[in-house]
C-alpha positions in Angstrom: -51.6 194.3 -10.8 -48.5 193.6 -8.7 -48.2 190.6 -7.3 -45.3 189.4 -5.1 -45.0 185.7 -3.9 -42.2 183.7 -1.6 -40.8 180.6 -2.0 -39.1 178.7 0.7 -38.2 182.0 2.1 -39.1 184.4 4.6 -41.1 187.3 3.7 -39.7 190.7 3.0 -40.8 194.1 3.4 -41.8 195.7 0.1 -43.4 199.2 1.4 -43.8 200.9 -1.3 -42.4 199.0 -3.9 -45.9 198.3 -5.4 -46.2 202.2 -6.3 -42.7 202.9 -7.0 -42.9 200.1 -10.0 -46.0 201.1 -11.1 -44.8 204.3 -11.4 -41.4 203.1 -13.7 -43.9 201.5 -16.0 -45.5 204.8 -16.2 -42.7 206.9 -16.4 -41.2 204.5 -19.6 -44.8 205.3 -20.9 -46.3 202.0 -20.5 -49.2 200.5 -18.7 -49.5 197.8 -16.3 -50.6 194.3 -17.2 -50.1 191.6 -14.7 -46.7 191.4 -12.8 -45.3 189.0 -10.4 -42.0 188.9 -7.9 -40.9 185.3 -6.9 -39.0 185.3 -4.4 -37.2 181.9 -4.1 -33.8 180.2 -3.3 -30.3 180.1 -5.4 -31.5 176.3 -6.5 -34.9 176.8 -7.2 -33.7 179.8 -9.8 -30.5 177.5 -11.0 -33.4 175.1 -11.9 -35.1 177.5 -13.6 -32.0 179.1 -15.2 -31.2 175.5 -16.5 -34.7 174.1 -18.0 -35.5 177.5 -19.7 -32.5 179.3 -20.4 -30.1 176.3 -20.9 -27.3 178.2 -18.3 -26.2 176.2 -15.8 -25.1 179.4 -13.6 -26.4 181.2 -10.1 -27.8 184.2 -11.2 -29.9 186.8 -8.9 -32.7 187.5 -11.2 -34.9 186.1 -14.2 -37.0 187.6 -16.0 -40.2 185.6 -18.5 -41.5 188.2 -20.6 -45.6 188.2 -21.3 -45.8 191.6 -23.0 -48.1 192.6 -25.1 -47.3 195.8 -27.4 -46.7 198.6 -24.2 -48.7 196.3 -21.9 -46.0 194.9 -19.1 -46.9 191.6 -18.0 -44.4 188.8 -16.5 -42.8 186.6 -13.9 -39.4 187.9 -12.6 -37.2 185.3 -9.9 -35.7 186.5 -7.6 -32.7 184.4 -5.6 -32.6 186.1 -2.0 -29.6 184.1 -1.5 -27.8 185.9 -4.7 -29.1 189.4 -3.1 -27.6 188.7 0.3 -24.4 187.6 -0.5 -24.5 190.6 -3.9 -25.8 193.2 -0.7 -21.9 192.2 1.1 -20.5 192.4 -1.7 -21.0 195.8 -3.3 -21.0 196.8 0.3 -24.7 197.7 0.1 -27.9 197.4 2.0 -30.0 194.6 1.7 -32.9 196.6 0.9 -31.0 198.3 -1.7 -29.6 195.4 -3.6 -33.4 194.2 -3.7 -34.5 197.0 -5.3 -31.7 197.2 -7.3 -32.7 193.4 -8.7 -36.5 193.9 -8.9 -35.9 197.4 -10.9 -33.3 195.4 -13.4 -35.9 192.5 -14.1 -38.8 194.9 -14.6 -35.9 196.7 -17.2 -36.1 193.9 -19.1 -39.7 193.8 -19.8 -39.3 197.6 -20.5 -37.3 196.3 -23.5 -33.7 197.3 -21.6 -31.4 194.7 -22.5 -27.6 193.9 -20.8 -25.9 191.8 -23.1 -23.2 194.4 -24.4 -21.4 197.0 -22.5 -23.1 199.6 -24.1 -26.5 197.8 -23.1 -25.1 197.5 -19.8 -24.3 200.8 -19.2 -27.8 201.8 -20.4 -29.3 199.8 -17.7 -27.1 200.6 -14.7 -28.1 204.6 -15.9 -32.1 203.5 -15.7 -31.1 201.3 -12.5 -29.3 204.4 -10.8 -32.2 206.5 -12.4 -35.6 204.9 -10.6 -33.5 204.1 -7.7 -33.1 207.5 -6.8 -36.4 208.6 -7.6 -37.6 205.8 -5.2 -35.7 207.6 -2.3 -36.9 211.3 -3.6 -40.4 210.0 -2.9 -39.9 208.1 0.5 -38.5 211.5 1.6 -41.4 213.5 0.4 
């Protein structure tokens, strides 16, 4: 199950985005547990960022990790605020920056990790990778 939830926020369009994660769980030859989007606020996720990951930074995404063996189950945070101002900045759509952030947190609980260049590079690849796949199927 895919669950998305909002926080002090207004609701976004997700069409398709239920499938088209589903699908990278798949395609990374996993299954689906339980996962849930939170959408929320840069200070609801600095909060968060602070009590459970002891950095006192904005960040755009966090990811809690309730795997089990190949079974993907967890909470990933999403700041809108950080996607926004990220979208203006990389001179990108909205919509694409979003996906962009909800592909990267599922990443994580695929076991992709960014914390050295080489790991970084990996992920941008798999990022680039479902992202385009995504827009394959929307023009099918």
């Amino acid at each position: 199950m895919i669950d998305f939830q909002y926080f002090e926020t207004d609701k976004i369009k997700l069409d398709g985005n239920k499938k088209w994660l589903k699908d990278v769980i798949k395609k990374e030859n996993n299954t689906l547990g339980e996962l849930v989007y939170i959408f929320c606020n840069d200070d609801y996720l600095l909060e968060k960022n602070i009590k459970y990951l002891d950095h006192n930074t904005l960040t755009d995404v966090i990811t809690f990790d309730y795997c089990l063996d190949n079974i993907i189950s967890g909470d990933i945070f999403i700041s809108i605020e950080r996607v926004r101002e990220n979208s203006v900045s990389y001179n990108v759509s909205f919509s694409e920056e979003l996906n962009r952030v909800m592909v990267h947190g599922l990443l994580h609980l695929l076991k992709y990790n960014d914390k050295t260049e080489q790991q970084s590079k990996i992920m941008r690849e798999k990022e680039d990778f479902y992202l385009q796949n995504k827009v394959d199927d929307i023009r099918r």
